[in-house]
C-alpha positions in Angstrom: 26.6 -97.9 290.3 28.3 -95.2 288.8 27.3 -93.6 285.5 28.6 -90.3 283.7 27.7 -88.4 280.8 30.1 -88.3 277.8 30.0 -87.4 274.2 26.1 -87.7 275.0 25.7 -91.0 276.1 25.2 -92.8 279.5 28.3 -94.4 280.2 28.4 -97.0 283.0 31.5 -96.9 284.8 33.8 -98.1 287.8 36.8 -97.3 289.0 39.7 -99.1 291.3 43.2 -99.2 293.1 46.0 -96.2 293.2 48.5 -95.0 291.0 49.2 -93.6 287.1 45.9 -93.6 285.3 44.9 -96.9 282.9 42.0 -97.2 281.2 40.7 -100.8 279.9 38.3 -101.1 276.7 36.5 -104.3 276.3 35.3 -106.0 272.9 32.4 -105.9 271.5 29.5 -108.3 273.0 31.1 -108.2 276.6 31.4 -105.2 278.9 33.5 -104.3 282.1 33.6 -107.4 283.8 35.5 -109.3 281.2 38.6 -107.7 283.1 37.6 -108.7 286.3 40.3 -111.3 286.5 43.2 -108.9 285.8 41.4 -106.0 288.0 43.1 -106.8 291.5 46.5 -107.1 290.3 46.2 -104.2 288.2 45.3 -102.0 290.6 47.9 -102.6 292.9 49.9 -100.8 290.4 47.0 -98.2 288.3 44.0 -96.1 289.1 41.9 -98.1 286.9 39.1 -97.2 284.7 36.8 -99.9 283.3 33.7 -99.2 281.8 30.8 -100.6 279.4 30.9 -99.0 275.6 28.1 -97.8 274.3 25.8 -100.5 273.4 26.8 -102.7 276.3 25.4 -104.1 278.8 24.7 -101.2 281.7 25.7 -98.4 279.3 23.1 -96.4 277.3 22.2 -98.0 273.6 21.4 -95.4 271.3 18.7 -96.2 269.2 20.1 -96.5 265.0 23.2 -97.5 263.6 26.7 -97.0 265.2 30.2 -95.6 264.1 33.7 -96.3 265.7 34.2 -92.7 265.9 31.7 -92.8 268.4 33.3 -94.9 270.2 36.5 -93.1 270.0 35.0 -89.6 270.9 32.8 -91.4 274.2 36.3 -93.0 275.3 37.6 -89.1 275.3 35.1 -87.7 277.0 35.4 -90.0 279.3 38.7 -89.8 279.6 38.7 -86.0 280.2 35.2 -86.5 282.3 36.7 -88.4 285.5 40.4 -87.0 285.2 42.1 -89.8 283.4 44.0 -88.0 280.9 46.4 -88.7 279.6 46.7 -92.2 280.5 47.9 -96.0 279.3 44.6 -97.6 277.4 44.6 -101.2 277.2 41.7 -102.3 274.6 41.0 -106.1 273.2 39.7 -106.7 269.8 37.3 -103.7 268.7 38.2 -102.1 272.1 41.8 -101.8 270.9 40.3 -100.3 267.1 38.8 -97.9 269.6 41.8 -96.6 271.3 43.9 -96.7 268.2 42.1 -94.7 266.2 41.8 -91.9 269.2 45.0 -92.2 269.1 45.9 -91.3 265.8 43.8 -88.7 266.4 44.1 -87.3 269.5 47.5 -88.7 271.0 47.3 -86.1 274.0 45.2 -88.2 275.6 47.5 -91.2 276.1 50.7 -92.3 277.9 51.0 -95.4 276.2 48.6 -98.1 274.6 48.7 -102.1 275.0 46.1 -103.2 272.1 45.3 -106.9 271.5 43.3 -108.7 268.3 42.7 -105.6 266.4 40.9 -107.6 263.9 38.1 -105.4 262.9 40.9 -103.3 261.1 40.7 -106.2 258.6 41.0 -103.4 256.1 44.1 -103.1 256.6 45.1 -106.0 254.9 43.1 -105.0 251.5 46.3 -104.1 249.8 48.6 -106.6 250.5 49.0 -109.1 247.3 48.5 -112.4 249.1 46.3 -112.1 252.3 46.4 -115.0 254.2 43.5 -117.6 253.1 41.9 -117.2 257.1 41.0 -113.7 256.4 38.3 -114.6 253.6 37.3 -117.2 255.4 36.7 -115.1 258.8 35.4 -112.5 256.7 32.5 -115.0 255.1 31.9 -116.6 258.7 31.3 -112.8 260.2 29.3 -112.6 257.3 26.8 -115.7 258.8 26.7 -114.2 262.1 25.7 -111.0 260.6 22.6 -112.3 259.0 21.6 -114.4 262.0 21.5 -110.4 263.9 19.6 -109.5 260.7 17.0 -112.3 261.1 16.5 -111.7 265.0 18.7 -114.7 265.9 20.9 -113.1 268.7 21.6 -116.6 269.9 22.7 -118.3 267.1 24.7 -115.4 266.4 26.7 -115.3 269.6 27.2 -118.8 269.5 28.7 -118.8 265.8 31.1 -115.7 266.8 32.3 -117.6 269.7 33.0 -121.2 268.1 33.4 -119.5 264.5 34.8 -116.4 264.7 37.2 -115.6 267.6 37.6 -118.6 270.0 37.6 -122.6 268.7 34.1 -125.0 268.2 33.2 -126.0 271.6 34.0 -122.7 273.4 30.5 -121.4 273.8 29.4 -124.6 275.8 32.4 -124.0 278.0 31.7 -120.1 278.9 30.2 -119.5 282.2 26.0 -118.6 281.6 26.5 -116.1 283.0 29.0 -114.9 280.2 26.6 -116.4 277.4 24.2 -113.9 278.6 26.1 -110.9 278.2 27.0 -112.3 274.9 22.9 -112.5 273.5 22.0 -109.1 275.4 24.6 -107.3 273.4 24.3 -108.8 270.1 22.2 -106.1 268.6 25.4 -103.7 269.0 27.7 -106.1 267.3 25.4 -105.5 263.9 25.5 -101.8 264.4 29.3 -101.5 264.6 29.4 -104.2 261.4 27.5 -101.1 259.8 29.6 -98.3 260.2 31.3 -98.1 256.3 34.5 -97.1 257.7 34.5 -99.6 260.6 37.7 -101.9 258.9 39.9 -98.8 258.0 42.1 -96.6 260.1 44.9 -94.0 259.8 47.5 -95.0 262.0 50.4 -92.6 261.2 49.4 -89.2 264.2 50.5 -91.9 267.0 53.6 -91.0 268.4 53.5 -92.8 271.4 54.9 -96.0 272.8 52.7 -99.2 271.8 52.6 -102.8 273.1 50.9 -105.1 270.6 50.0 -108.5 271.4 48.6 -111.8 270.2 48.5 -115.3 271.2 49.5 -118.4 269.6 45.7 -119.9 269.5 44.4 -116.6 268.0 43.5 -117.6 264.4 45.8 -116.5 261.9 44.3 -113.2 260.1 44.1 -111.5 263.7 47.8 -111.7 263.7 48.1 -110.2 260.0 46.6 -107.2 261.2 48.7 -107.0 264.3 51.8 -107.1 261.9 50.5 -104.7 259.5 49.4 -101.8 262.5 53.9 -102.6 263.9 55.0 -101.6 260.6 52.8 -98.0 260.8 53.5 -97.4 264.2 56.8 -96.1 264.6 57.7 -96.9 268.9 55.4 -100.5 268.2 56.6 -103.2 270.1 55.1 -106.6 270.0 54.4 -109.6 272.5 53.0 -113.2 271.5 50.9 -114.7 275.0 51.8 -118.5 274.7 48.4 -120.8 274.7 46.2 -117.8 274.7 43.8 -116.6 271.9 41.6 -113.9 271.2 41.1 -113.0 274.7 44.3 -113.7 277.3 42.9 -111.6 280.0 40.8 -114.1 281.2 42.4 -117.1 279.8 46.0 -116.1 280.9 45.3 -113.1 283.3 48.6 -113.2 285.5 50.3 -113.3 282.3 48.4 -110.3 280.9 48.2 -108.0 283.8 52.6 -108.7 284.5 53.2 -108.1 280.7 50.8 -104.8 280.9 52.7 -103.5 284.1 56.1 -104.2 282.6 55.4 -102.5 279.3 53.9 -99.4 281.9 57.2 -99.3 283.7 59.6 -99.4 280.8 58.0 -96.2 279.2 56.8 -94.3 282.7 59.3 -91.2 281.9 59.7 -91.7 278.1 55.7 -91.7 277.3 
């Protein structure tokens, strides 16, 4: 078990296979092991870098509430920690808020970005005239799970994110227990993160870089807004719809993740 020290916090980390550097930045409620199924193939191509946030499961939980910032800054010390900069960053859903905002920040640090479901950057979407219905409607359901974390109710909570929120009703009774667990344990974190005032807004314009957006078909609809709004304000965006997947095609499609993520690596290896 490998564990480093960065930004002050105990970060739980692994590393595997040869070749240019990639870092991979889970959701929130999971950890590292939610890419396990794209690992192997990956690193036939990458040294890869996988690791729990803060919050998460082997990582340290600081006690009070969160920020993305934080987030950001422990992904760059990390970074810069074990000799992964700069380097493609893959992130899913508040994993890929993470490495966008870093890298509107701080582009230095990356060769590229693949980012998938952004959709904590709902604030992006406060200014357009007609949002699309879903977005109210996923705000009011995050809402619910919010004040089941409020009333102690981790359970409920995780259950209601998963059927509600991000997959379709029935998905929580499908997951692997061992995945449900994972789920509860990091609940708590989930609240913190929903606490952080400016956790729905990000400056996107210091980004530079080549980016690979993607989505998938059985994502719901508002996760896709946000994609579309962070392509206009990114100027070298490119964008990539995973057929039959949703919120989370790594494990649902992973040969079709990790070939789409190698491909967008090898187009931009000497223009990054």
């Amino acid at each position: 078990m490998s564990r480093v020290e960065a930004n002050g916090v105990g970060l739980f980390y692994e590393v595997a296979g040869e070749g240019d550097p990639l870092v991979l930045v889970h959701g929130s409620w999971g950890d590292h092991e939610t890419w396990a199924p794209v690992l192997p193939a990956l690193a036939r191509r990458f040294r890869v870098l996988v690791y729990d946030r803060r919050g998460h499961s082997r990582s340290e939980r600081p006690p009070g509430p969160g920020a993305r910032v934080e987030d950001e800054e422990d992904l760059a010390a990390l970074m810069e920690a074990l000799g992964f900069a700069p380097a493609y960053v893959a992130g899913n859903s508040f994993g890929a808020s993470t490495v966008l905002g870093l890298a509107s920040r701080r582009p230095g640090l990356f060769r590229g970005i693949v980012a998938h479901d952004p959709p904590p950057l709902m604030g992006l979407l406060a200014a357009d005239p007609a949002p699309p219905s879903s977005a109210a409607a996923g705000g009011r359901r995050i809402e619910s799970v919010l004040e089941h974390l409020r009333a102690d109710r981790p359970l409920a909570a995780a259950r209601q994110f998963v059927d509600e929120v991000v997959l379709e009703p029935g998905a929580w009774d499908a997951l692997p227990q061992r995945v449900r667990d994972t789920l509860v344990a990091n609940a708590p974190t989930f609240l913190d993160e929903q606490s952080d005032p400016g956790w729905a807004r990000i400056d996107l314009g210091g980004y530079p870089g080549p980016v690979l957006l993607t989505k998938g078909t059985r994502s719901p609809g508002w996760f896709a807004a946000v994609t579309d709004r962070i392509s206009e304000a990114l100027p070298r965006a490119e964008t990539h719809t995973f057929e039959g997947a949703g919120h989370m095609p790594h494990l649902s499609h992973p040969q079709a993740y990790a070939e789409r993520l190698v491909r967008f690596a090898d187009a931009h290896r000497n223009t990054a």
